[in-house]
N, C-alpha and C positions, 0 to 999 in steps of 0.2 A: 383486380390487380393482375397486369401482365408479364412476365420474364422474360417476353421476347422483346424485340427492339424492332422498330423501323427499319428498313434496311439504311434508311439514309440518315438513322440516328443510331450508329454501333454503340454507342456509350453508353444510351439510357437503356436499362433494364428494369425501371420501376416507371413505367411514362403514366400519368393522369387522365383517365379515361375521359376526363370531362374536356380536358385542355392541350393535354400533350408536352405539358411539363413534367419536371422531373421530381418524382414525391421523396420526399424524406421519412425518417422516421419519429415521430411524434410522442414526447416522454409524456403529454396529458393524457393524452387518448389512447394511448399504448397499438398507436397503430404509421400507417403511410397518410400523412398530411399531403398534399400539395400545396406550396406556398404563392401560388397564383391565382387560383379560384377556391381553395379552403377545402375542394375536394378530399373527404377521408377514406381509407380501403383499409380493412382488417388485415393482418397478416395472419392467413391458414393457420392455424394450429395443429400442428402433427402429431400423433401417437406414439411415436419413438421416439422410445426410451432411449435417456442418456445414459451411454455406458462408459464403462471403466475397460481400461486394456491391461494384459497381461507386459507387469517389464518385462519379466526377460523376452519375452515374446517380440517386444517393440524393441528392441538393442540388436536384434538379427535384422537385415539388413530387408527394409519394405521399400519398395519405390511406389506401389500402390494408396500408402499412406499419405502420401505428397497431396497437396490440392492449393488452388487460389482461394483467396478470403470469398472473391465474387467472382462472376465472370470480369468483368471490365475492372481488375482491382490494379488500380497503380500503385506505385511505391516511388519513395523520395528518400535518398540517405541524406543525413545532417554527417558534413566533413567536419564539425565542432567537436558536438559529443557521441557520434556513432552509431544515434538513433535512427531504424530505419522504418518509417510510418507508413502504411496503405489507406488507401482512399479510394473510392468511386468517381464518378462520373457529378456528382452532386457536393463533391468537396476538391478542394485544393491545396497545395503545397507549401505557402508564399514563405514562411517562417515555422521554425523547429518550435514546436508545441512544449520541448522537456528543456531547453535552453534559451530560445529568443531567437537563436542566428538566422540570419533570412538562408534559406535553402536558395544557391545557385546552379547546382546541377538541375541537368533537365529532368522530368517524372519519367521511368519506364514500366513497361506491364511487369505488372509484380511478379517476383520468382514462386512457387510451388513452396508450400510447409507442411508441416505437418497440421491438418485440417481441424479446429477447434469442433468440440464434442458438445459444448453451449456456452448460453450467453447469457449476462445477466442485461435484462433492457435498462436503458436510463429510465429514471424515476423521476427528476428532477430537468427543469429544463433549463436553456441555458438563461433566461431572466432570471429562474432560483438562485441559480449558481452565482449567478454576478450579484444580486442580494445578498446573498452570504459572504461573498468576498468583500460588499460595500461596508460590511457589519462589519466583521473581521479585521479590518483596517482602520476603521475607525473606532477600536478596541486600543489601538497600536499607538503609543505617544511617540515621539519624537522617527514618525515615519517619512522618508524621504520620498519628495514628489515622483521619483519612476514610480514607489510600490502605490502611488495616491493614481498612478493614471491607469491601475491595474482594473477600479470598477469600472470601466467602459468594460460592456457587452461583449465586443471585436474582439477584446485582448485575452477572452478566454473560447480554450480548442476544448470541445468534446471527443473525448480518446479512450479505446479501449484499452486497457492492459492486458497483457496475457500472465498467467495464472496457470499452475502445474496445481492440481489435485492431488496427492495422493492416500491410500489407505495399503496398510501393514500389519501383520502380526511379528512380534520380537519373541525370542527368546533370550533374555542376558544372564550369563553367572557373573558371581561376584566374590569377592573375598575382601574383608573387612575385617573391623571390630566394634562391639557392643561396649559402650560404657555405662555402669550401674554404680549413683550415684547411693556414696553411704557417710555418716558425719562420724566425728572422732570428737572426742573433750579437748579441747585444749588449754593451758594455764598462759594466763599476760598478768601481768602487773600496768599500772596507771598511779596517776597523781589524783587523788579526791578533790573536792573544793577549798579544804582545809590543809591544801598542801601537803599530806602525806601520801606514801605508797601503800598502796593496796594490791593487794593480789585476785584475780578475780579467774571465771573460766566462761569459754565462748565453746558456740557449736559449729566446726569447721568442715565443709562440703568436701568430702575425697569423689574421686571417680577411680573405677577397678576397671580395666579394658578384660576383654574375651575374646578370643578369636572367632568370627564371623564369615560365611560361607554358605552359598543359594542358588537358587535360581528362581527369575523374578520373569511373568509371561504378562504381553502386554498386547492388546490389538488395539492402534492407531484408526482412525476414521476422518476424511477430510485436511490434511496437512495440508495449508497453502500455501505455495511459494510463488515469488512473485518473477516473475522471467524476464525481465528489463533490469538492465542496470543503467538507466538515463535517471533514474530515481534518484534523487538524494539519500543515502542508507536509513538515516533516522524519518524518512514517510513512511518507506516500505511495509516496515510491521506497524506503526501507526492508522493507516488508512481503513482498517476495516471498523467495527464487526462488517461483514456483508449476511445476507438473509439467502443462503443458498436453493434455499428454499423456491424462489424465484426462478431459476434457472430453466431456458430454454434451451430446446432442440435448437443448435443454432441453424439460422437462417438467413442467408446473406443482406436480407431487408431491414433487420438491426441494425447493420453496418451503413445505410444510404444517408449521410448527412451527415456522418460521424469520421475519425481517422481510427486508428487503430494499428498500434504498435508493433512488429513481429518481436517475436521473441530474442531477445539475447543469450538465456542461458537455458542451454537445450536440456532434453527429460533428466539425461546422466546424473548432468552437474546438479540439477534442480532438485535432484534425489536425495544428491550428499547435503544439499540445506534442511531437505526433513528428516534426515536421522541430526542433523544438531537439535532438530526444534522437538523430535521425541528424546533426546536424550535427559533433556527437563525434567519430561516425566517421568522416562525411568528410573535416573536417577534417585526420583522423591519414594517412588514404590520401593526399591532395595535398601532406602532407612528406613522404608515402611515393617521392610521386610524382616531388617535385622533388631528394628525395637528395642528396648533401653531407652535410656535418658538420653544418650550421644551415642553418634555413631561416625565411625571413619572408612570412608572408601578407598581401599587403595586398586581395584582395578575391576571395572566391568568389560564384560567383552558378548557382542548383541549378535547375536545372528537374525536375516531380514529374512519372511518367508510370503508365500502369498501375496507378492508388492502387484496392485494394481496402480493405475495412475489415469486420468484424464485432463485435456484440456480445455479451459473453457478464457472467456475474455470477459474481463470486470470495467464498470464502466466508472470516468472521473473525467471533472472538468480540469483543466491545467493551465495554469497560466506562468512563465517565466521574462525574466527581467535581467538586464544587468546592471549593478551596480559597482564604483569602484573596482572596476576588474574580476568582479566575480559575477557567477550567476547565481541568482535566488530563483524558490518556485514558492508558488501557492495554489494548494489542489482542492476541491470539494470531491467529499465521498458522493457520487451520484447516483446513488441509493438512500443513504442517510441525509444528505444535507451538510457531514460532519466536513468545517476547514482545517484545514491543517498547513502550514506555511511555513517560510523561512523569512527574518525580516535584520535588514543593518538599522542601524541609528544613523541619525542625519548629525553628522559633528557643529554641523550651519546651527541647527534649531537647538542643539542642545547647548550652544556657544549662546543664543541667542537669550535663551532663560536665565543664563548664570549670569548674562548682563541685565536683565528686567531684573533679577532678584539682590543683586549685589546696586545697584539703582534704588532698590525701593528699599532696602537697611540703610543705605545712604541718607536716602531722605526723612526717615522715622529718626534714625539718627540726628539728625540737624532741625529736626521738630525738636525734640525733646531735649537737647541742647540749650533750642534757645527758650525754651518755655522754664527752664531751671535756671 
């Protein structure tokens, strides 16, 4: 496998030793296919280690941290939804992967980001993917023919997302209260079967509150937040588990054959989404903490220490559609296989049923009519 390019072929940087085509990257073989002669090339395997960076460190101003996805990485904005997609030399632009709209700006060489730290390779190829989307759909009653023309192969883009890592240690105080639950006799009267009053007694649950007060220490590991907002909100946290375990040194030969997202929501912002996603947890620690039967929080307050963070890009098939003035997507996890989708009902097919089934009481009707 080469990095250098022809002089008279600036674009390719992965060229086919055997052929001089342009190899991609292959979710079977986990390697550089060529799809002209079948030629394979391993992709090196590097020893460096993937690491994590110091935030506050990364919040002081690096221009050194800047880099292109590849060398030859272009980039396409969608003027629809504000997505803006990189690509190689071995993919193209023609339509917005997260909404459908055909992309009419021209592609320019990609701007400089902040340079992903790894990569998780596709697992799944793109005939899985369209498999699982054929399943999926055909799971789906009353689906209207755009989401039916979605199993075609073409209609689904191989895309990397980008993904904020983080790990944290907290420190939260709290101040609450502890409720401990205790019973009391109580006296009711009722009516018997016999019609008279009786007097009887029951055992009735009190709760005694306490005042409550802590500190709850917690060290975070892995928080991921997802850095696009072309997503539908409810994929977002649906899309995983992912197997991080997997995770490469990234390497731009991942990315040949594939698009790949930049980020929308930069380290900052993507930070303030992992203290929501650890405040879950804290929260459960500090009724851990104050015990009893019930417990009431009325204020934590967390300090972030040792925040490290890294970037890496997760992989999914995507496919989107419009329907009645809106857009739908349906993504495969391209690791798991798992679908995940958005779908309208077709008013046609479902008008159509209530006529086949109002039809056939019709007719059971005037069977049984005239048999009586």
């Amino acid at each position: 496998m080469t990095s250098e390019a022809p002089n008279n072929q600036p674009n390719r940087i992965y060229v086919c030793p055997g052929c001089g085509g342009n190899q991609v990257y292959d979710a079977r073989g986990s390697c550089l296919s060529c799809p002209y002669c079948g030629r394979e090339e391993q992709i090196p395997q590097t020893e460096r280690e993937i690491k994590e960076y110091s935030y506050e460190e990364y919040l002081k101003p690096r221009p050194e941290a800047l880099k292109k996805l590849a060398p030859d990485a272009m980039s396409a904005h969608c003027a629809s939804c504000g997505a803006t997609v990189t690509f190689t030399a071995t993919e193209f632009a023609d339509a917005c992967p997260f909404c459908g709209t055909s992309i009419v700006t021209q592609p320019q060489v990609a701007d400089p980001t902040v340079a992903p730290e790894a990569v998780l390779p596709f697992r799944l190829t793109q005939q899985q993917a369209s498999a699982g989307v054929r399943s999926w759909i055909g799971s789906r009653w009353f689906a209207p023919s755009a989401l039916k023309r979605l199993s075609s192969q073409s209609s689904i883009s191989g895309v990397y997302l980008p993904y904020w890592v983080y790990a944290s240690g907290t420190t939260s105080y709290y101040t609450g209260e502890r409720g401990e639950h205790y019973y009391e006799t109580e006296s009711y009267e009722e009516t018997d079967q016999d019609g008279n009053t009786v007097s009887r007694t029951r055992q009735v649950q009190r709760t005694a509150w306490y005042a409550a007060a802590g500190t709850v220490i917690d060290w975070f590991e892995n928080v991921l937040i997802c850095g696009t907002n072309s997503l539908h909100e409810n994929h977002q946290k649906r899309l995983g588990p992912w197997d991080l375990s997997r995770l490469r040194p990234f390497d731009p030969a991942y990315l040949s054959g594939f698009k790949a997202q930049i980020y929308q929501v930069d380290v900052a912002q993507g930070f303030e989404g992992a203290k929501e996603e650890m405040a879950g947890q804290i929260s459960e620690d500090v009724r851990r903490d104050i015990g009893g039967d019930e417990q009431r929080i009325f204020n934590i307050s967390t300090a972030y220490y040792a925040i490290t963070f890294k970037y890496i890009l997760l992989p999914i098939y995507l496919a989107a559609y419009w329907f009645n003035q809106k857009t739908y997507q349906v993504l495969v996890n391209a690791d798991t296989g798992e679908v995940r989708g958005d779908r309208p009902y077709s008013a046609v097919k479902i008008a159509l049923l209530v006529v086949v089934i109002l039809a056939v009481l019709a007719l059971l009707y005037l069977y049984f009519s005239h048999k009586h």
